[in-house]
N, C-alpha and C positions, 0 to 999 in steps of 0.2 A: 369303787375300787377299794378293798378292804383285806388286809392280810393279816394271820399271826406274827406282832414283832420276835424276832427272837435275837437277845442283846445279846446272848454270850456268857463269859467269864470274864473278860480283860475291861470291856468299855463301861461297865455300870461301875466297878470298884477305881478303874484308875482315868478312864476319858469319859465321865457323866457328860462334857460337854458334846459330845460326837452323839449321844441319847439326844440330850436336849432339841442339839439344830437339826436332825434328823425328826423329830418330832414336831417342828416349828414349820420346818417347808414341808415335809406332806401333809399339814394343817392345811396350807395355804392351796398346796394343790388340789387340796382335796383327796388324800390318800388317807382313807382312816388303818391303823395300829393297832390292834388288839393284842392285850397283854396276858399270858396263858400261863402256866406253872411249867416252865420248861426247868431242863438241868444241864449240865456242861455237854457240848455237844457229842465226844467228846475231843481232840487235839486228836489228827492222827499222823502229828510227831512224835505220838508219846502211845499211847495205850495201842493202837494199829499195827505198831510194830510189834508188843510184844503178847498181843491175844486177840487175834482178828476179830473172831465170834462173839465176846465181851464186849468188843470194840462197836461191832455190829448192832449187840443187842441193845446198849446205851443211845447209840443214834436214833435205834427203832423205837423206843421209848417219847422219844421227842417229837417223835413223827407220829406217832398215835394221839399225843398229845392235840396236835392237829388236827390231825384228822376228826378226833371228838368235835371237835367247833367247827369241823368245815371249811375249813380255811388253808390255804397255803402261805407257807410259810416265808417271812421276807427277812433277810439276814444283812449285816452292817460288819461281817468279817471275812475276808478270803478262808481262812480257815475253816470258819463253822459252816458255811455253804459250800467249802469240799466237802466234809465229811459227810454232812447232812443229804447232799443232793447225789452220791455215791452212794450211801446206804440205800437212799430210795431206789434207787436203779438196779443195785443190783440184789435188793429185796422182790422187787417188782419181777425180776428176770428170773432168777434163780430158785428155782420151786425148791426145792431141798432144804437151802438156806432158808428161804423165810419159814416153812414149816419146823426147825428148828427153830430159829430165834422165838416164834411166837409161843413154843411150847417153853419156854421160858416168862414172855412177855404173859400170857396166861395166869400166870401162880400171882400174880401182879393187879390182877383185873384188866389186860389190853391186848388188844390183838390187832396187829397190821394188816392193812387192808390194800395200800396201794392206791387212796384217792386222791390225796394232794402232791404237790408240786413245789417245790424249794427254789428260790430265787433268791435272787442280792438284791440291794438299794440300788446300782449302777444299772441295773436291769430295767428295772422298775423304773427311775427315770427316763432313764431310752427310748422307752416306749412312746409311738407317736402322740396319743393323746397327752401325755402327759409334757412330752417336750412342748406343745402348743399351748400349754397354761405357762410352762416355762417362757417362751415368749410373749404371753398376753401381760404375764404378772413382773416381769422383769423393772425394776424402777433405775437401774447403770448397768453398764457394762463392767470388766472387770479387765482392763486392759494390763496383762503382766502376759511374761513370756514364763510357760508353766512348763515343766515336765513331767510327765505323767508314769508313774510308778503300781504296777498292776499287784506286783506279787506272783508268788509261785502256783500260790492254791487257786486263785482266784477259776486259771483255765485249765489246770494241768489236773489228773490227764483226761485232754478234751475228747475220749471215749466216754468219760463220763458228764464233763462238763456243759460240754459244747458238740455233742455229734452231730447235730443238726447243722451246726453250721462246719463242718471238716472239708477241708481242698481235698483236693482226690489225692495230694500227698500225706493225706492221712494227718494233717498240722492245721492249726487254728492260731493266727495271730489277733489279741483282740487290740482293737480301735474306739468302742464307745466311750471312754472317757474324755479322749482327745479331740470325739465330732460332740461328745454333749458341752465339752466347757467352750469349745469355738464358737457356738450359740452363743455362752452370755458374753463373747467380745477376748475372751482368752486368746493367748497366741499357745496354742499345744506344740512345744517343739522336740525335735527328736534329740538322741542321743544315744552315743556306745554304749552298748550292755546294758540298754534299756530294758531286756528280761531277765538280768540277772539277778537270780537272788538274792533282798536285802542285806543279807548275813543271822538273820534272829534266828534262824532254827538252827543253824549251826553256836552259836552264841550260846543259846539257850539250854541245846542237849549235848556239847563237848566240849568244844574251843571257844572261847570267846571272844579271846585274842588274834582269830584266824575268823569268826562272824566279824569282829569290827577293820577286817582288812580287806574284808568283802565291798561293806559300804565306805570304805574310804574309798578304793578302786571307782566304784560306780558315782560316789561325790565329786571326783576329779573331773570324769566324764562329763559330767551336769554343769560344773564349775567353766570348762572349756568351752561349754555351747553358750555361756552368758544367761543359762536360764536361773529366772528370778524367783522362782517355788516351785516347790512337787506337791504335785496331788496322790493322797493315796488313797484306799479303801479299806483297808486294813490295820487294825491296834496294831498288833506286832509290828508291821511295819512302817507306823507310824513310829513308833516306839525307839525302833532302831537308827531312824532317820534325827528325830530330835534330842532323845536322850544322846547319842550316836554320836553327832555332832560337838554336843560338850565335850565328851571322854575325849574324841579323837582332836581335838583345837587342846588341849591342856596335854598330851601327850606329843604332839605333835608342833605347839607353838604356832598353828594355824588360825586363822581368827577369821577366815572367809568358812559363811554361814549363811544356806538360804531356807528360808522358812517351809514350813512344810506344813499343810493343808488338807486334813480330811473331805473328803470331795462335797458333802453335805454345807459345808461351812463357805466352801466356795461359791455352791449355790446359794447359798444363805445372803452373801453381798450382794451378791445380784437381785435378791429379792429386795434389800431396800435394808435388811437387820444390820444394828451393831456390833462395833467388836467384842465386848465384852458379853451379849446375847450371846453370840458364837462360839466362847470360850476359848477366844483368841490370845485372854489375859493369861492363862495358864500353861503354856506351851513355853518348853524352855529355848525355842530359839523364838523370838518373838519378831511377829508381823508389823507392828506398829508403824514403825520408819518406813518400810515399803509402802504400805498403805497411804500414810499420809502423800508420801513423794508423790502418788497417781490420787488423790484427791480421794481417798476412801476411811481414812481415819475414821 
């Protein structure tokens, strides 16, 4: 099993650690990473809206990349794997468009072909063989009651995302994070406005003060169920949940605070790694205390 990593913009400069344990457990599962000369995917909260075809042409650049090596590509961001796995499709679909974009891609030396395939890490774990090394190589369980926090990009819109898997109401609710961490002994529990938007993309490109009233709303929610951490898949929303947490506890005189978890690092205890391996030491709401309390320190 062997894919083009592609890390993004956000995780290499501000979550190396979400690189790292991401690196560490498909060491062990035996998922090799190849590292390729990619470029910003690019965000389509930002360039998408304001020049489709540009927007287009940069994703298709990344994806050629690929294609040169033969490899599909595996991504670590809701983000980059909308944009990226949307361009492919509708590259692949759209005769016009791609002979456009490539008569660009050309002056470049690359030209879209249409042979690989874009995926997530969430994905990629899923997969049965992969979960049965998860169970062989597992050395504890990870007994916390988690809530699991998807993002916006991750499915949306599951015409592109996820057609393959659509209800015949035309809607995709996704569940693999919540049946992959029940494996290593998690408790995935639900809660209100579990699909609601973190708040970062609104944070990010208007309001900020209206993105972090986003995530207080949906922190209240999580707060009422008693759950002890979120798992995300996502920088951004990673981002907005831990950075998130300080602003709104010092504005707010709030001091209830639960840790939050890139889904890799969760796998990661289960595999047997430390806190500090997983770059747990750097997270501004810190795991430690939970951890110790269930014997994981």
């Amino acid at each position: 099993m062997k894919y083009a990593l592609y890390l993004g913009c956000a995780i290499p400069i501000k979550y190396p650690g979400f690189e790292a344990t991401t690196r560490l457990v498909c060491e062990r599962l035996g998922i090799e990473l190849v590292d390729l000369p990619f470029a910003c995917c690019p965000p389509g909260t930002s360039m998408k809206m304001v020049h489709y075809d540009s927007w287009l042409v940069l994703a298709a650049r990344n994806l050629c990349v690929a294609e040169e090596a033969g490899l599909d590509v595996l991504t670590l961001c809701s983000g980059c794997v909308n944009t990226l796995k949307e361009a492919n499709t509708i590259l692949k679909k759209q005769d016009a468009r791609r002979r456009k974009v490539n008569r660009v891609l050309e002056d470049h030396g690359r030209h879209f072909a249409g042979t690989i395939e874009v995926t997530h890490i969430l994905d990629v774990l899923y997969q049965d063989a992969v979960v049965e090394k998860i169970v062989r190589k597992m050395e504890r369980e990870v007994p916390l009651r988690v809530g699991c926090h998807y993002g916006c990009h991750y499915f949306r819109p599951p015409k592109y995302m996820y057609p393959e898997e659509l209800s015949p109401s035309e809607s995709y609710v996704p569940v693999k994070m919540d049946h992959l961490l029940s494996i290593i002994g998690v408790e995935p529990t639900e809660y209100s406005r579990k699909f609601l938007c973190c708040g970062s993309p609104l944070g990010a490109n208007m309001d900020q003060d209206a993105g972090y009233a986003i995530t207080r709303q949906k922190l209240g929610h999580i707060h009422d169920r008693n759950i002890q951490a979120l798992s995300v898949i996502c920088p951004s929303c990673f981002e907005q949940f831990d950075m998130g947490q300080v602003v709104l506890s010092r504005k707010f005189k709030d001091n209830r605070k639960v840790p939050v978890f890139y889904l890799t690092q969760l796998i990661g205890l289960a595999l047997g790694m430390k806190y500090r391996e997983l770059g747990l030491d750097v997270h501004r709401v810190k795991s430690r205390k939970l951890l110790e309390e269930i014997g994981m320190a």
